[in-house]
PyMOL commands that place a pseudoatom at each C-alpha (Angstrom):
pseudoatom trace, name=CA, resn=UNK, resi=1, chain=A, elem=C, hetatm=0, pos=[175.855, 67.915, -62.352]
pseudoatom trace, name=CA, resn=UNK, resi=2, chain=A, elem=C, hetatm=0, pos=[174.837, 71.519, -61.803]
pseudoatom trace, name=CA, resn=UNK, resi=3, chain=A, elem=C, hetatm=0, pos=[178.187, 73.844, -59.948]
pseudoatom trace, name=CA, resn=UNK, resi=4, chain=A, elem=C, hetatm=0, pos=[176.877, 77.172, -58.040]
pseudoatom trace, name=CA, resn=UNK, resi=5, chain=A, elem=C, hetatm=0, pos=[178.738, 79.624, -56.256]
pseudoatom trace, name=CA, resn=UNK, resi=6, chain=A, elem=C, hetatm=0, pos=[176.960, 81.583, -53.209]
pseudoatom trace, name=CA, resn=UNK, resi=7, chain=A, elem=C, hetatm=0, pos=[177.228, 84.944, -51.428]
pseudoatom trace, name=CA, resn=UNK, resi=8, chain=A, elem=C, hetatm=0, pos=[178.841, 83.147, -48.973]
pseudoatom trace, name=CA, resn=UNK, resi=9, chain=A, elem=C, hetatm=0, pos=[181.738, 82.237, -50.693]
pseudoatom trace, name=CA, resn=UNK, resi=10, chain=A, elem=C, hetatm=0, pos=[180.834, 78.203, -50.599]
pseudoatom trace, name=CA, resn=UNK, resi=11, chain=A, elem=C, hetatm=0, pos=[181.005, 76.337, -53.757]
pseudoatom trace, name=CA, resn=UNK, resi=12, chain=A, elem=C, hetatm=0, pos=[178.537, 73.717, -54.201]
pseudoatom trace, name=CA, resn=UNK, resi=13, chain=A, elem=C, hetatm=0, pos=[178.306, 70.659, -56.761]
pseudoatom trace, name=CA, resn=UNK, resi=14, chain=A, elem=C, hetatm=0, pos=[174.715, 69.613, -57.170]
pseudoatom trace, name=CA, resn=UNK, resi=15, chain=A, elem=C, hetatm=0, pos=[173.414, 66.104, -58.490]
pseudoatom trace, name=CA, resn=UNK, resi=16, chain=A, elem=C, hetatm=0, pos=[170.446, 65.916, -61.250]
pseudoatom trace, name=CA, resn=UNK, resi=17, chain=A, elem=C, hetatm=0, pos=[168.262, 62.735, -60.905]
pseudoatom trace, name=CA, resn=UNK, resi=18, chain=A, elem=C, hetatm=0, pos=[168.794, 60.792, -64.127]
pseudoatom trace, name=CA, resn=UNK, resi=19, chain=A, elem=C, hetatm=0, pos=[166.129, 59.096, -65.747]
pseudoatom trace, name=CA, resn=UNK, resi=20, chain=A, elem=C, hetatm=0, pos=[163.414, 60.440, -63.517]
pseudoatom trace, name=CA, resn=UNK, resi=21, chain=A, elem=C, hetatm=0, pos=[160.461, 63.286, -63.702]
pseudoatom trace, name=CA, resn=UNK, resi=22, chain=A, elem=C, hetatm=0, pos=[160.540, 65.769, -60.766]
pseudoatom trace, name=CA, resn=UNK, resi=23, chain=A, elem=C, hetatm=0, pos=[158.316, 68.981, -60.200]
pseudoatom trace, name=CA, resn=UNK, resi=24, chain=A, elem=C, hetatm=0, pos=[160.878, 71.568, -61.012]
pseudoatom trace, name=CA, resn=UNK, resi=25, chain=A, elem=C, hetatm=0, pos=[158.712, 74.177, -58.981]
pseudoatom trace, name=CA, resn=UNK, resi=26, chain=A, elem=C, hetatm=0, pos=[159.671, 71.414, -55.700]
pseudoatom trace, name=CA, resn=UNK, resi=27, chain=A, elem=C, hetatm=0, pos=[162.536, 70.956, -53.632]
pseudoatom trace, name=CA, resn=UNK, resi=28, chain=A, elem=C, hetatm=0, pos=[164.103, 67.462, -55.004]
pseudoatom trace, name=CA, resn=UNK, resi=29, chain=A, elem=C, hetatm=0, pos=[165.349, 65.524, -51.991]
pseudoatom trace, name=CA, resn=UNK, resi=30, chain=A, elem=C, hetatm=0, pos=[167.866, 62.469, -52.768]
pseudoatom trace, name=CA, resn=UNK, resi=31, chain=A, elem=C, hetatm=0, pos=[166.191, 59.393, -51.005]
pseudoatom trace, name=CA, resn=UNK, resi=32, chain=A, elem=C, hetatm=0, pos=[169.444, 58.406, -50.125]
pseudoatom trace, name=CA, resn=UNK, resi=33, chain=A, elem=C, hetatm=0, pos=[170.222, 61.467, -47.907]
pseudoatom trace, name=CA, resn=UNK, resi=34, chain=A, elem=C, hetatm=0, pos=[167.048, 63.788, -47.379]
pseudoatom trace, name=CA, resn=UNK, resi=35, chain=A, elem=C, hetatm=0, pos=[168.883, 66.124, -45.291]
pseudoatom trace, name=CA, resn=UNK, resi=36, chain=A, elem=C, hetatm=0, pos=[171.022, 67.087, -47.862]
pseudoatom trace, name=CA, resn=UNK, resi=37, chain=A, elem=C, hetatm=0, pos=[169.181, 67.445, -50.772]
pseudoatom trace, name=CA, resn=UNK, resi=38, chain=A, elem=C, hetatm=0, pos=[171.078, 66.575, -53.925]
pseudoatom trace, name=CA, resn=UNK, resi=39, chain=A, elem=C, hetatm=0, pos=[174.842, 68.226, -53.204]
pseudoatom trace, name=CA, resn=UNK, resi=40, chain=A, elem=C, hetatm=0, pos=[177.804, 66.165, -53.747]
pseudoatom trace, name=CA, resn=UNK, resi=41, chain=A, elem=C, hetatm=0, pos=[180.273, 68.171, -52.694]
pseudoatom trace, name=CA, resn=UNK, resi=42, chain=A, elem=C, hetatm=0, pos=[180.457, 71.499, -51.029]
pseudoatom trace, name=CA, resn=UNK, resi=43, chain=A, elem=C, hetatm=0, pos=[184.019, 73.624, -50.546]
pseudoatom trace, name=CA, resn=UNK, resi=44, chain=A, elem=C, hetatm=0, pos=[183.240, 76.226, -47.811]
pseudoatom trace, name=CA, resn=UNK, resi=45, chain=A, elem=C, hetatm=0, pos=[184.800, 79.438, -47.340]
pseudoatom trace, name=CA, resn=UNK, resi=46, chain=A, elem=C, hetatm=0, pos=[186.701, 79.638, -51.098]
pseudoatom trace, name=CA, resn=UNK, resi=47, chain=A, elem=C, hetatm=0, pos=[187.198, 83.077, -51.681]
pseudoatom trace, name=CA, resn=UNK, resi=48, chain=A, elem=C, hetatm=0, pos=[187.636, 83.949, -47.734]
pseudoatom trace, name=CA, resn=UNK, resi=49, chain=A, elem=C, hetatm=0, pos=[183.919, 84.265, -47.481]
pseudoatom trace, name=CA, resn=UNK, resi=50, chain=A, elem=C, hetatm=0, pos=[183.352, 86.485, -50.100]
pseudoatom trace, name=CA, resn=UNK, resi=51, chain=A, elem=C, hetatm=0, pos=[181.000, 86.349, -52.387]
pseudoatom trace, name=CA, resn=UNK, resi=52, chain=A, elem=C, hetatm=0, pos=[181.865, 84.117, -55.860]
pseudoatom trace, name=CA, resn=UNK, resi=53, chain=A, elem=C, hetatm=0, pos=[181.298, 85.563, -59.044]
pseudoatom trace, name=CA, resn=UNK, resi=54, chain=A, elem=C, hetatm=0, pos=[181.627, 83.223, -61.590]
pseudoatom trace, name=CA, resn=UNK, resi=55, chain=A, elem=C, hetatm=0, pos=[182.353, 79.584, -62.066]
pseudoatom trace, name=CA, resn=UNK, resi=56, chain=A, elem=C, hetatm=0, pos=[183.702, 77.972, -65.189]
pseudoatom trace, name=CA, resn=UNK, resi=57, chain=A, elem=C, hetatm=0, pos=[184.092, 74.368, -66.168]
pseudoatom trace, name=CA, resn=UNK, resi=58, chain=A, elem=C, hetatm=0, pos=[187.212, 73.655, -67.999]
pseudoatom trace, name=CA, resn=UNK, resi=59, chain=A, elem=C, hetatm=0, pos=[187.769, 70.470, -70.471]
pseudoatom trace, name=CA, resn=UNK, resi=60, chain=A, elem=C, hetatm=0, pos=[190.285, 68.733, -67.935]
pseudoatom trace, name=CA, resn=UNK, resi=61, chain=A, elem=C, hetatm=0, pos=[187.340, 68.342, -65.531]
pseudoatom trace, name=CA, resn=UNK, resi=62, chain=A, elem=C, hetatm=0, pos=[188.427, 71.589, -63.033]
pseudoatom trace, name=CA, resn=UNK, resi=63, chain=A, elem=C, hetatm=0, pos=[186.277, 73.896, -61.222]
pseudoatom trace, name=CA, resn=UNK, resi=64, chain=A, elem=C, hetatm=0, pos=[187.546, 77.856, -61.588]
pseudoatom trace, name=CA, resn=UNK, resi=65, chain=A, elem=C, hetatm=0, pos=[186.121, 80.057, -59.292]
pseudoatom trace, name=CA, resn=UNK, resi=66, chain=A, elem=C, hetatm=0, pos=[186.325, 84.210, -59.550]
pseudoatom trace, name=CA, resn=UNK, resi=67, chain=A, elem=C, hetatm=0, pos=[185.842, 85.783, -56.096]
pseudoatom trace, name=CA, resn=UNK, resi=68, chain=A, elem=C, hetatm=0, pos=[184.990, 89.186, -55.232]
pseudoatom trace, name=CA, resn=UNK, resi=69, chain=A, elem=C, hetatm=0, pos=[188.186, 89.407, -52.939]
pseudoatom trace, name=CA, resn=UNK, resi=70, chain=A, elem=C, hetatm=0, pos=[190.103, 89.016, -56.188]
pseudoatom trace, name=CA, resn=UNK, resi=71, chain=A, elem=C, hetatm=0, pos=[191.505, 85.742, -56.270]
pseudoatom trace, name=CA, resn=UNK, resi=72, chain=A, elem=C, hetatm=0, pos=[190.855, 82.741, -58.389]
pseudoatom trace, name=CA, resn=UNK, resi=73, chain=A, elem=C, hetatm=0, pos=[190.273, 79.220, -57.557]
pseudoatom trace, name=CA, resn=UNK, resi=74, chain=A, elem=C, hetatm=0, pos=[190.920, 75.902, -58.991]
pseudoatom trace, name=CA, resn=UNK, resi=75, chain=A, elem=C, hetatm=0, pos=[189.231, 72.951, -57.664]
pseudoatom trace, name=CA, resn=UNK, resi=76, chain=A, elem=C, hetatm=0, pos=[189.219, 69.292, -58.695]
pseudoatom trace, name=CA, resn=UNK, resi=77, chain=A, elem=C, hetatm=0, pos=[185.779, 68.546, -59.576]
pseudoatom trace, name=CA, resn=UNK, resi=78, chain=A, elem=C, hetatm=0, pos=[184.673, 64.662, -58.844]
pseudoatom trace, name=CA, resn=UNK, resi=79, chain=A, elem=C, hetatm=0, pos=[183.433, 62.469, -62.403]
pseudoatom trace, name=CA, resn=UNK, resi=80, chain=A, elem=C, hetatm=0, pos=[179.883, 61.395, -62.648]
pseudoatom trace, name=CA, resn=UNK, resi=81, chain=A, elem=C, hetatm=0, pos=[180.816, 57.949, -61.336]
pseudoatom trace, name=CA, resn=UNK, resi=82, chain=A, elem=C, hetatm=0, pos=[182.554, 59.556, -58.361]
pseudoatom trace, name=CA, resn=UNK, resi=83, chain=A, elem=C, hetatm=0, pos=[180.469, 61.464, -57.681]
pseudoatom trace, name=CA, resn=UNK, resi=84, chain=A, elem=C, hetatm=0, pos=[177.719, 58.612, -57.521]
pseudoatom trace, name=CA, resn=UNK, resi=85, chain=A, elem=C, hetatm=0, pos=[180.089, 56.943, -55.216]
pseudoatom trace, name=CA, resn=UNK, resi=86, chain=A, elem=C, hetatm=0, pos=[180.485, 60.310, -52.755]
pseudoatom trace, name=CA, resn=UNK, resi=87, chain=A, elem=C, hetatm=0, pos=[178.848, 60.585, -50.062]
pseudoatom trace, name=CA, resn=UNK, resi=88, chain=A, elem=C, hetatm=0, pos=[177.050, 64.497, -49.670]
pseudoatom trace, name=CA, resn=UNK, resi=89, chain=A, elem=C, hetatm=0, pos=[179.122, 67.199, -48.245]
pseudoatom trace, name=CA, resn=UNK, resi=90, chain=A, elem=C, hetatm=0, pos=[182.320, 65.968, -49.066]
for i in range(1, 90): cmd.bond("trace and resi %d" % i, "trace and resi %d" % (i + 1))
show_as sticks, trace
zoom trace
Protein backbone atom coordinates (compact mmCIF):
# COMPACT_ATOMS: atom_id res chain seq x y z
CA UNK A 1 0.00 0.00 0.00
CA UNK A 2 1.17 3.45 -1.03
CA UNK A 3 -0.25 6.54 1.88
CA UNK A 4 -0.33 10.25 0.26
CA UNK A 5 -1.33 13.33 1.74
CA UNK A 6 -2.88 16.22 -0.62
CA UNK A 7 -3.17 20.02 -0.67
CA UNK A 8 -6.42 19.46 0.32
CA UNK A 9 -5.86 18.14 3.51
CA UNK A 10 -7.38 14.42 2.51
CA UNK A 11 -5.35 11.47 3.33
CA UNK A 12 -5.49 8.73 0.96
CA UNK A 13 -4.39 4.90 1.23
CA UNK A 14 -3.69 3.54 -2.21
CA UNK A 15 -3.66 -0.29 -3.27
CA UNK A 16 -0.65 -1.76 -5.56
CA UNK A 17 -1.78 -4.68 -7.84
CA UNK A 18 0.20 -7.70 -6.66
CA UNK A 19 1.52 -10.08 -8.94
CA UNK A 20 0.65 -8.15 -12.05
CA UNK A 21 2.58 -5.82 -14.82
CA UNK A 22 0.95 -2.37 -15.33
CA UNK A 23 2.20 0.64 -17.55
CA UNK A 24 3.43 2.86 -14.82
CA UNK A 25 3.12 5.91 -17.31
CA UNK A 26 -1.11 4.75 -17.16
CA UNK A 27 -3.74 5.34 -14.84
CA UNK A 28 -4.26 1.71 -13.09
CA UNK A 29 -7.98 1.22 -12.58
CA UNK A 30 -9.05 -1.72 -10.03
CA UNK A 31 -11.51 -3.95 -12.12
CA UNK A 32 -13.37 -4.28 -9.16
CA UNK A 33 -14.28 -0.54 -8.82
CA UNK A 34 -13.15 1.57 -11.98
CA UNK A 35 -14.45 4.67 -10.59
CA UNK A 36 -12.23 4.67 -7.92
CA UNK A 37 -9.10 3.72 -9.07
CA UNK A 38 -7.04 1.80 -6.54
CA UNK A 39 -7.81 3.85 -2.99
CA UNK A 40 -8.78 1.95 -0.03
CA UNK A 41 -9.43 4.37 2.19
CA UNK A 42 -9.62 8.09 2.08
CA UNK A 43 -9.94 10.47 5.50
CA UNK A 44 -11.17 13.88 4.20
CA UNK A 45 -10.62 17.12 5.69
CA UNK A 46 -7.59 15.93 8.38
CA UNK A 47 -5.79 18.88 9.07
CA UNK A 48 -9.05 21.28 8.65
CA UNK A 49 -8.37 21.42 4.97
CA UNK A 50 -5.02 22.37 5.05
CA UNK A 51 -2.54 21.18 3.25
CA UNK A 52 -0.53 17.82 4.81
CA UNK A 53 3.01 17.83 4.99
CA UNK A 54 4.26 14.70 5.82
CA UNK A 55 3.07 11.23 6.54
CA UNK A 56 4.92 8.61 8.51
CA UNK A 57 4.26 4.95 9.02
CA UNK A 58 4.95 3.78 12.45
CA UNK A 59 5.75 -0.08 13.46
CA UNK A 60 2.27 -0.49 15.32
CA UNK A 61 0.59 -0.09 11.91
CA UNK A 62 -0.56 3.94 12.50
CA UNK A 63 -0.79 6.63 10.05
CA UNK A 64 0.86 10.19 11.46
CA UNK A 65 0.00 13.02 9.62
CA UNK A 66 1.86 16.74 9.97
CA UNK A 67 -0.49 19.51 8.78
CA UNK A 68 0.29 22.92 7.84
CA UNK A 69 -2.34 24.25 10.46
CA UNK A 70 0.00 22.73 13.03
CA UNK A 71 -1.54 19.79 14.34
CA UNK A 72 -0.72 16.16 14.10
CA UNK A 73 -2.76 13.23 13.27
CA UNK A 74 -2.95 9.67 14.14
CA UNK A 75 -4.97 7.38 12.13
CA UNK A 76 -5.52 3.62 12.26
CA UNK A 77 -4.31 2.35 9.08
CA UNK A 78 -6.29 -0.99 7.75
CA UNK A 79 -3.74 -4.49 7.28
CA UNK A 80 -3.21 -5.81 3.84
CA UNK A 81 -5.96 -8.38 4.38
CA UNK A 82 -8.33 -5.61 5.46
CA UNK A 83 -7.73 -3.74 3.32
CA UNK A 84 -8.44 -6.47 0.54
CA UNK A 85 -11.66 -6.92 2.31
CA UNK A 86 -12.59 -2.83 2.23
CA UNK A 87 -14.53 -1.62 0.05
CA UNK A 88 -12.93 1.99 -1.70
CA UNK A 89 -13.55 5.17 0.07
CA UNK A 90 -13.98 3.93 3.34
Amino acid sequence: MIFSGGIDGSLVIWKIPENSRFDLNEPYLDSESPSMGSQVAVWDKCHENQPIWDIKFNTNGNLISVGSDQSVGLWRAPTAEEADQQSPGL
